[in-house]
N, C-alpha and C positions, 0 to 999 in steps of 0.2 A: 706434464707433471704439475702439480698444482702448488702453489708458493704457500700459501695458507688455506685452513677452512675456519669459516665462521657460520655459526650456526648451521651446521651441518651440509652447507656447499662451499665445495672445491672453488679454489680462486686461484686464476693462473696468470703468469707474464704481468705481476701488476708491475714491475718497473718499466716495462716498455711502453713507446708511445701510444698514447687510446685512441689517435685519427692524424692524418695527413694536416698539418698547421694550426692544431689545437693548443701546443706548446706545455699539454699536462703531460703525465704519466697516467695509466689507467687507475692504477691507485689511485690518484685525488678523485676521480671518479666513484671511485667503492668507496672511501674514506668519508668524501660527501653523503651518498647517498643513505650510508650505513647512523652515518650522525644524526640524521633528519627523520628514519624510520621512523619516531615515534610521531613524527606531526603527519609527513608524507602520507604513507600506507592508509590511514583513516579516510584521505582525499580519494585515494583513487580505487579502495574497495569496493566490492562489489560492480565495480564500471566497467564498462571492457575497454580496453589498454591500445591506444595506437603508441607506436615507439619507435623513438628517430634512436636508428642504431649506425655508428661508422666502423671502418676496419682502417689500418693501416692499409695505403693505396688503391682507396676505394675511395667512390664519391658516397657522402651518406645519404641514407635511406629509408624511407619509413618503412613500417612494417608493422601489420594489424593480423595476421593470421601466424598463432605459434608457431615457434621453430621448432625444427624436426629435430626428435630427441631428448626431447624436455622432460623435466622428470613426471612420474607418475602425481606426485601429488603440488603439478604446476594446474592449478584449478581454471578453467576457457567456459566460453561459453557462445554459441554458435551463435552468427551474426549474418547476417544478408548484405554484402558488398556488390552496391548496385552498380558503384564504376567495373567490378571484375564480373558481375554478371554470376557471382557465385557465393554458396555460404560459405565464410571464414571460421575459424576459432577464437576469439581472443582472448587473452589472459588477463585475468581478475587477478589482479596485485592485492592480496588481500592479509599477507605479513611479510616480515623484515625477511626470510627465507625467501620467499619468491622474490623479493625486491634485492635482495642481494645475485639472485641468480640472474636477474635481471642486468645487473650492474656488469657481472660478469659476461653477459654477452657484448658490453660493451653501447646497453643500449642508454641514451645519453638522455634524448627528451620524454616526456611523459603526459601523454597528451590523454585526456578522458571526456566524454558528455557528463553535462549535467544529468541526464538521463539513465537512471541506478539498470540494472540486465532485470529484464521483465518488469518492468514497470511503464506509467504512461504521463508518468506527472513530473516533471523534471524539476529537482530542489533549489533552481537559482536559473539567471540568466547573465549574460555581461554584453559590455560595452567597451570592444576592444579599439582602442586610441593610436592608430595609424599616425605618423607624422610625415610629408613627403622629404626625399631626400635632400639631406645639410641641414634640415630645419632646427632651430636649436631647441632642447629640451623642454623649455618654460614654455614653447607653444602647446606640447602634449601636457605642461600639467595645468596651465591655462584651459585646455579642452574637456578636463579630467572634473575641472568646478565649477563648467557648465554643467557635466553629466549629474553631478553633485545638485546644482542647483534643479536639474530637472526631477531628478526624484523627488526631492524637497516640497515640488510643488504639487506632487502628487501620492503624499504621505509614506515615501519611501526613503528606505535609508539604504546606503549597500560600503563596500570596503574597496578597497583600490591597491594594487599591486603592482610592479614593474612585470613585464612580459619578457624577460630577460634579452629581449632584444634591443628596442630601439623606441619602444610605445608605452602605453601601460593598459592594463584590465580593472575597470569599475564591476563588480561582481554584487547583483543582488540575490541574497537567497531568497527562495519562493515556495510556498506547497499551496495545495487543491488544486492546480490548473494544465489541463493536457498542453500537449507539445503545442498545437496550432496556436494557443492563446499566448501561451510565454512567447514563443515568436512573433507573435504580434506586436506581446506589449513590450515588447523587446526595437521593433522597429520603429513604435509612437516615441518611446525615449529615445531615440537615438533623431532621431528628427525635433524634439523637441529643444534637445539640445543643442544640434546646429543652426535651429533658431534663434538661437539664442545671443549668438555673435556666430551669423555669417561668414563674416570677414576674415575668421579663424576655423572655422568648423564648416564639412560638411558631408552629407552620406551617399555622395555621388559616388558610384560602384567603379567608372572608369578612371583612369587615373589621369589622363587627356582632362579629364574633366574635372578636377580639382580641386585648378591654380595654386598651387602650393599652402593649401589650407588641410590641414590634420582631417582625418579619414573616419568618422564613425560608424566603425562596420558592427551593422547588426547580423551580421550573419551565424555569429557561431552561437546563438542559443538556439536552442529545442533540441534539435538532434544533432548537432554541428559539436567538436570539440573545441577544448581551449585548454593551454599549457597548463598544468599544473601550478599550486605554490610552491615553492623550493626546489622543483625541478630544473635541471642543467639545460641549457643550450647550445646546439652543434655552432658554437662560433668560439675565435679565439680564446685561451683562458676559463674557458664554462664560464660565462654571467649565469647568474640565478635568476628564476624568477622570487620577486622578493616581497613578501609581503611591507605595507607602507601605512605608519598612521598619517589619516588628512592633518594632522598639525607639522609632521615633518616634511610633504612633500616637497615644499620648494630648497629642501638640503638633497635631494636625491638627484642621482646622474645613472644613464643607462652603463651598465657594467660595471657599479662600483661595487657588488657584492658577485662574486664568484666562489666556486668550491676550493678555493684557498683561503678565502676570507674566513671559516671557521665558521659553525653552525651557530657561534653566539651572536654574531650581526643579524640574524635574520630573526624578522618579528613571529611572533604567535599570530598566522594567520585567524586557528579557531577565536580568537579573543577579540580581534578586530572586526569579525562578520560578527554582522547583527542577527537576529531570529529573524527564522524563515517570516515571510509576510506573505498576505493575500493580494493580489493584485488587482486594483481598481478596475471595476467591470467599463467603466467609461475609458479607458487607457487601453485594455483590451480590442473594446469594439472601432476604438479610432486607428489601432494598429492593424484591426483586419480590412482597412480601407485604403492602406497605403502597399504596393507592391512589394513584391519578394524583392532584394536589388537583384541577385544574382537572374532569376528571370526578366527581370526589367532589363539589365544589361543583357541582354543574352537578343532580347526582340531590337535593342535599338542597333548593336554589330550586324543585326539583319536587317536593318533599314538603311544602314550606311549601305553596306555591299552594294543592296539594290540600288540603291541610287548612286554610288562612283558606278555600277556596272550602266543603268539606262546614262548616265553622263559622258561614259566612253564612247556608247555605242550614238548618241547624240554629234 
């Protein structure tokens, strides 16, 4: 039986808990998300939708192929899921109706590509800001103006956001240039950065490999996702991800905007990203010179083996 309807979907049990240790009620969930519709929805239209959704006494889950029984005009668009070896559905959140049915399933994160459904040019790239664990905050927003200064020197400007977890995301927007090239110039920045101060930064894939220095993964541009703005995180209280002007970052602390906090603490993402930019063909072709990480790491877990295995057998 459904407690309320807004905009014409059913909304049920919002006084009951929304996940095992989250400490909301599903309401703050719908309440949140319902408040944000007009900045949210814009982000993640037109993108196909991966969705961390939890249940009461469930571990949470992502989930990238519609749920069964979704209404007719919950609008998907078929996708090629190479871990399942199969095409998906996924849903284009493309108004406050599906984002509310959304809510109602209880699905919490809201993760999208830069990369809009049929297209090949993806509209931004980021530099998402790892910290290794206890490390205290000021080292990710320390890490954050390196990322800052890297663009800088290579006539880019981009916006910075908390990643409602524990890190933050430098996000540049971009147009004219296919996946392989934003990924690139996505991987020259992030190395250019950790150049930058070593000693605090850097884009080693393993996490052995570190030393307790903030993490800049380039991985999730081109075809790779990243959290939305204002989207909720499966962890205690919902932190938000929270849009951040560079003058305030050193007042910010991971979790201090949640969906209790009320939608007025949270900035105008559209107002703090700057227009799209072209990205420097010299930034580009330096980016297509340095390895994927996740393949680089992937060849050295296979060098280790072989060598602990020829060591054992030594």
């Amino acid at each position: 039986m459904a407690d309320e309807e807004r905009d014409g979907v059913a909304l049920s049990s919002l006084d009951s808990p929304l996940g095992d240790g989250l400490g909301v009620p599903k309401r703050a969930l719908v309440d949140h998300l319902d408040a944000v519709a007009d900045r949210l929805v814009p982000l993640l239209a037109g993108r196909p939708l991966s969705i961390m959704r939890v249940r009461p006494g469930q571990a949470p889950f992502m989930q990238r192929n519609v749920a069964k029984g979704a209404p007719d005009w919950v609008r998907t668009v078929p996708v090629w899921a190479e871990s399942a070896h199969r095409e998906v559905h996924q849903v284009l959140c493309d108004d406050r109706r599906t984002l509310l049915w959304l809510a109602n399933q209880r699905a919490v994160e809201f993760h999208v590509p830069f990369l809009p459904a049929g297209s090949r040019e993806p509209t931004g790239l980021v530099l998402d800001l790892d910290p290794p664990d206890g490390a205290d905050f000021s080292a990710v927003v320390a890490v954050a103006r390196l990322a800052r200064r890297a663009l800088e020197e290579v006539g880019l400007a981009g916006a910075v956001k908390t990643s409602g977890s524990t890190g933050l995301h430098v996000v540049v927007p971009v147009h004219g240039s296919p996946v392989e090239d934003v990924a690139a110039a996505t991987r020259a920045l992030a190395e250019r950065a950790a150049r930058l101060d070593p000693a605090v930064a850097t884009t080693a894939f393993l996490k052995e490999e570190r030393a307790g220095r903030v993490f800049v993964d380039s991985t999730r541009s081109g075809t790779g996702t990243v959290v939305a703005a204002y989207s909720p995180r499966v962890r205690p209280g919902l932190p938000v991800s929270a849009p951040v002007d560079w003058a305030d970052l050193d007042a910010v602390r991971p979790g201090d905007v949640t969906v209790a906090s009320g939608a007025e603490r949270l900035g105008d993402w559209a107002a703090l990203l700057p227009a799209p930019q072209r990205l420097p063909a010299d930034l580009v072709a330096e980016g297509h010179e340095i390895p994927v990480a996740r393949v680089q790491a992937m060849h050295e877990g296979k060098r280790r083996k072989r060598a602990a295995r020829a060591a054992g057998e030594g």
